[in-house]
N, C-alpha and C positions, 0 to 999 in steps of 0.2 A: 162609234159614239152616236153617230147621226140615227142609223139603225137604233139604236136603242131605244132613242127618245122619242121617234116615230113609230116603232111598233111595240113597245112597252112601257106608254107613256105612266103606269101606276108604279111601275118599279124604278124607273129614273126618277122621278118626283120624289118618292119616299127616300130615295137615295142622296138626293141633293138635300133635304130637308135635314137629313139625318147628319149631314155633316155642317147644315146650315147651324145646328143648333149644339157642337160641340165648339169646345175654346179652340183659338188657333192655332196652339200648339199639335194638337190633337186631329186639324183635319186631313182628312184622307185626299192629296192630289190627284184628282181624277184625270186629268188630263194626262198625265205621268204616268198614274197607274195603270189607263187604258194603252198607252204605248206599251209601254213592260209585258202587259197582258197581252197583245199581240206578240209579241216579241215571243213570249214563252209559248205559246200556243202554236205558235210555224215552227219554234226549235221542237218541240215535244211531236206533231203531228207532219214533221216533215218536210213542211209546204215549200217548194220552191226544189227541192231535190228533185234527180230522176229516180224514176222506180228502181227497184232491184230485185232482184229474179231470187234474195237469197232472204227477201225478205218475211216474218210470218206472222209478223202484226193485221189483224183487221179489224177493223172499228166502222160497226153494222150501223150505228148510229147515225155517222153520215150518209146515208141512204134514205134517210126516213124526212128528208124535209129537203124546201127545194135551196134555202139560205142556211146551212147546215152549218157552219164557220162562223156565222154573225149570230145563230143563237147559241152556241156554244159559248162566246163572248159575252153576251149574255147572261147567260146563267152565272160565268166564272167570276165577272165584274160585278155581282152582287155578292159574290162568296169574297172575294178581296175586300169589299169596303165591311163583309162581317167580321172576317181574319181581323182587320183593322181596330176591327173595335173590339174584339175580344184582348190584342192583344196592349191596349192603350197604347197603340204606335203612337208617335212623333215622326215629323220628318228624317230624322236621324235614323228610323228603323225600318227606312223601305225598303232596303237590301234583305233584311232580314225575313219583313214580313212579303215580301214576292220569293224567297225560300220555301218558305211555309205553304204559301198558294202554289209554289209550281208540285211542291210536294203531295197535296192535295189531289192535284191534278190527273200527277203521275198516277196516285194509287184508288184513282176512281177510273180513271180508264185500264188499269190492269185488270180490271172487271171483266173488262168490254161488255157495257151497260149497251142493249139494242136501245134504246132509243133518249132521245135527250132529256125524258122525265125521268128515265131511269139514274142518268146522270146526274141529273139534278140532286135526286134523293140522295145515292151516294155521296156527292161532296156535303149534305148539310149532317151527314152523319158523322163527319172526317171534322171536327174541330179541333180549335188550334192545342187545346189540353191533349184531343186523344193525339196529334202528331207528335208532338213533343214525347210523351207515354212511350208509342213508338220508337221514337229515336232512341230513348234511353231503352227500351229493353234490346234494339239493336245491337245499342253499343254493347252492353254489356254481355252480350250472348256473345259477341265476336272477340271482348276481350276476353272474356272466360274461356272462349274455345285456344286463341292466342295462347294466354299462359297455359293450356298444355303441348304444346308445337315443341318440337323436342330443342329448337336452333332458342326460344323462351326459357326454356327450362332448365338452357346449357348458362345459357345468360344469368340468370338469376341464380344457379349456385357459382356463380364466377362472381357477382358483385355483394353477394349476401354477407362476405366477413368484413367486406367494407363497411356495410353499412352498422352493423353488427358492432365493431369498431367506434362507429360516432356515436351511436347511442351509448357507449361505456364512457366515450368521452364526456358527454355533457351528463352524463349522472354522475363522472365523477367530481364534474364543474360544481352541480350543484352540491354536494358535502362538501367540497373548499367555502363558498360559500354560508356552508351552516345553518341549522335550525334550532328553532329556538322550542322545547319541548315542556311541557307540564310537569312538576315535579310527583312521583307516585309514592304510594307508603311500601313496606315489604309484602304488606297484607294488598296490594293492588289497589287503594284507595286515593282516588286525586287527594294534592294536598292543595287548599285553595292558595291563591297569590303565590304561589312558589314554581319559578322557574329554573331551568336548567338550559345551557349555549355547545351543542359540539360542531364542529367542522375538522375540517381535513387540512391537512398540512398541503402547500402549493407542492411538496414533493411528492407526497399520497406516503406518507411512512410513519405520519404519526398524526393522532386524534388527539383535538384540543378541548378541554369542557371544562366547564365551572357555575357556579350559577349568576342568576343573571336578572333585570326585571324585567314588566310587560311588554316594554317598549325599544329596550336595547338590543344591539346584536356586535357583541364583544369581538374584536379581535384577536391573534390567536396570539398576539403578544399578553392581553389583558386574560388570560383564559389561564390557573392556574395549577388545573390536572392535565397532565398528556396519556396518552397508552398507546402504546407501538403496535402497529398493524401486525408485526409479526407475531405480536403474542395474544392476538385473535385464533382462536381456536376452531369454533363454529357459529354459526348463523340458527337462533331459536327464534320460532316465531308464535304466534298463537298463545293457543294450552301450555307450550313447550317451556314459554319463557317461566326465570322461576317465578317471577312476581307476579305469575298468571295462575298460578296451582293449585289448581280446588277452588279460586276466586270468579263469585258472581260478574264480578266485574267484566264489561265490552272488553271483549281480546284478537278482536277483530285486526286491530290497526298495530298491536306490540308486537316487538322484538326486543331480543337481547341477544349481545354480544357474550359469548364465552370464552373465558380467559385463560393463559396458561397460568398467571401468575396468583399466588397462596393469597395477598392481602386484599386482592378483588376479584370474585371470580367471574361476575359481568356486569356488563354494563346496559341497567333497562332502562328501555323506552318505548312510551307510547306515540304514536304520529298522530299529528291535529287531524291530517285528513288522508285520503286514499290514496293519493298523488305524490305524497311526499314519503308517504309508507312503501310506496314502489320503487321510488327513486333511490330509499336509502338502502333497502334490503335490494337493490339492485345493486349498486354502485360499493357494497361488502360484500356481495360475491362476486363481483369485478378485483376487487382488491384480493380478496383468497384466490382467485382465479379458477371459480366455479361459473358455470351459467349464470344470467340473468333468465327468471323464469318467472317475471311478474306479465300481467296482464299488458299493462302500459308498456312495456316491450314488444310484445307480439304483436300490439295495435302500431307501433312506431314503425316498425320492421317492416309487415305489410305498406303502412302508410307510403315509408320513403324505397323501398323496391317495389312497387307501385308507379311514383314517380318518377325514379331514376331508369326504369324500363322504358316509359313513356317519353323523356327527353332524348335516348337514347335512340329511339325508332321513330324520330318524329320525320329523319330523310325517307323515311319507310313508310311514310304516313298514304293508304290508297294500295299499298301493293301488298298482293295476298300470301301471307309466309307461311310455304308448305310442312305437315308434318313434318317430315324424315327432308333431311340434307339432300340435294341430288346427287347422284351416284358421281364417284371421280374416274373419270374416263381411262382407261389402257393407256400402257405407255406405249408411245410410238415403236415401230418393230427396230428402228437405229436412232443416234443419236447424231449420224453424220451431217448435220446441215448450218448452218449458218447463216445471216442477212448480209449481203452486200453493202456497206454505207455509203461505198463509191455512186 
């Protein structure tokens, strides 16, 4: 620190100023930081170890000045108080933000920059946006390569009817629940102010509906038509459905129920929105015990064997999982042996 302010009195000045003149939430502990910043510059440069004969690190840099250490500190103590202020630390993010700086650090001397202007430039090209950039295309190339490792791959067709399983569950949660739909004409024509209520029975064996207004959502006790899932036929959606046939009408979001029975032969419906149109032509071929093959499926599925990989390998967090299994070793030539306990 002394060094600094003595031989670069324009760049300590502007640095104290600059913190003079943020709130104090926001200033940068320079006395702290300059500890840390040594701290990281002997762990990263070695200092204090002895040589090693296997080592093949060089850094030409310290060659080139007779206080090679103290302008190195230098240079890095003006890159931390900028880290600092890119990344509107608080005291609470000096962990974080000496991360970032040592990270810096690292990938400005894998350069091996000959001399410390080279340095210099390097670290003001390395900010805290592009580290960050970094990291995440890291991560993501290491996870992308991960999920194809065959020990990932076993894992995930091992957990995938599990999860497979929860999403049928909570779609089917949701038709217990029920919606509350628009009423339509034969011709595909909303009918204004007319609603219609179905939901699913808490067993999943029978559908409750009736109509309903804008604001109610009937129980399946108050609900005065049922139709038994067994006498679901098939799943129409689109163009398919009948009340969509030859009609101008957005057929985007309908479905209908086909029936076995003479007096109804399905039951349509259009969904308010995208979400709920997934959930329920999910959650009826859950019930036929067809695939679920909506979008908001395969985004869920991804989503939570994604995560459930990731809680799963988090003891494995740091250690690198090879392709291929290692080989299982020969059986010994006998099996005569035994441990003494005595």
């Amino acid at each position: 620190m002394v060094y600094f302010a003595r031989n670069h009195p324009d760049s300590y000045t502007k640095l104290v100023l600059e913190n003079s003149c943020r709130a104090d939430e926001h200033e940068c502990p320079f006395g702290r930081a300059s500890v840390e910043l040594v701290r990281i510059l002997c762990e990263l440069l070695k200092i204090g170890e002895a040589p090693s004969e296997q080592g093949a690190t060089f850094q030409p840099l310290f060659f080139t000045h007779d206080n090679p250490f103290e302008e190195c500190f230098c240079i890095c103590i003006v890159l931390l108080n900028k880290t600092w202020k890119e990344m509107r630390a608080t005291s609470e993010d000096f962990g974080k933000v000496a991360s970032v700086v040592r990270e810096q650090i690292v990938r400005a001397l894998d350069c091996s920059p000959s001399s410390l202007e080279q340095l210099k430039t390097k670290l003001q090209t390395l900010t805290y946006s592009d580290i960050t950039q970094l990291w995440q295309l890291e991560r993501t190339s290491r996870e992308e390569w991960e999920s194809h490792a065959r020990p990932i791959v076993e894992l995930r067709e091992q957990i995938t009817p599990d999860i497979l399983n929860l999403i049928k569950q909570q779609r089917l949660a949701f038709l217990v629940d029920g919606t509350r739909f628009t009423k339509y004409s034969a011709r595909g024509q909303r009918i204004k102010d007319k609603f219609w209520y179905i939901r699913l029975s808490p067993n999943h064996k029978v559908l409750h509906y009736g109509d309903c207004d804008e604001k109610s959502a009937p129980s399946t006790e108050e609900l005065p038509s049922k139709l038994a899932v067994a006498d679901i036929r098939a799943l129409l959606v689109g163009r398919d459905c009948p009340h969509m046939r030859g009609r101008k009408a957005s057929h985007q979001l309908a479905f209908s129920l086909a029936l076995e029975s003479v007096d109804l032969q399905s039951l349509d419906c259009v969904a308010p929105d995208e979400m709920t149109f997934a959930y329920w032509t999910d959650g009826i071929n859950a019930l036929l015990g067809q695939r679920m093959s909506s979008k908001e499926t395969d985004r869920d599925l991804d989503t939570l064997l994604s995560m459930e990989i990731k809680l799963r390998l988090l003891d494995a967090e740091g250690v690198t999982i090879p392709q291929d299994p290692p080989p299982i070793p020969p059986d010994p030539p006998h099996y005569h042996f035994c441990y003494d306990l005595k």
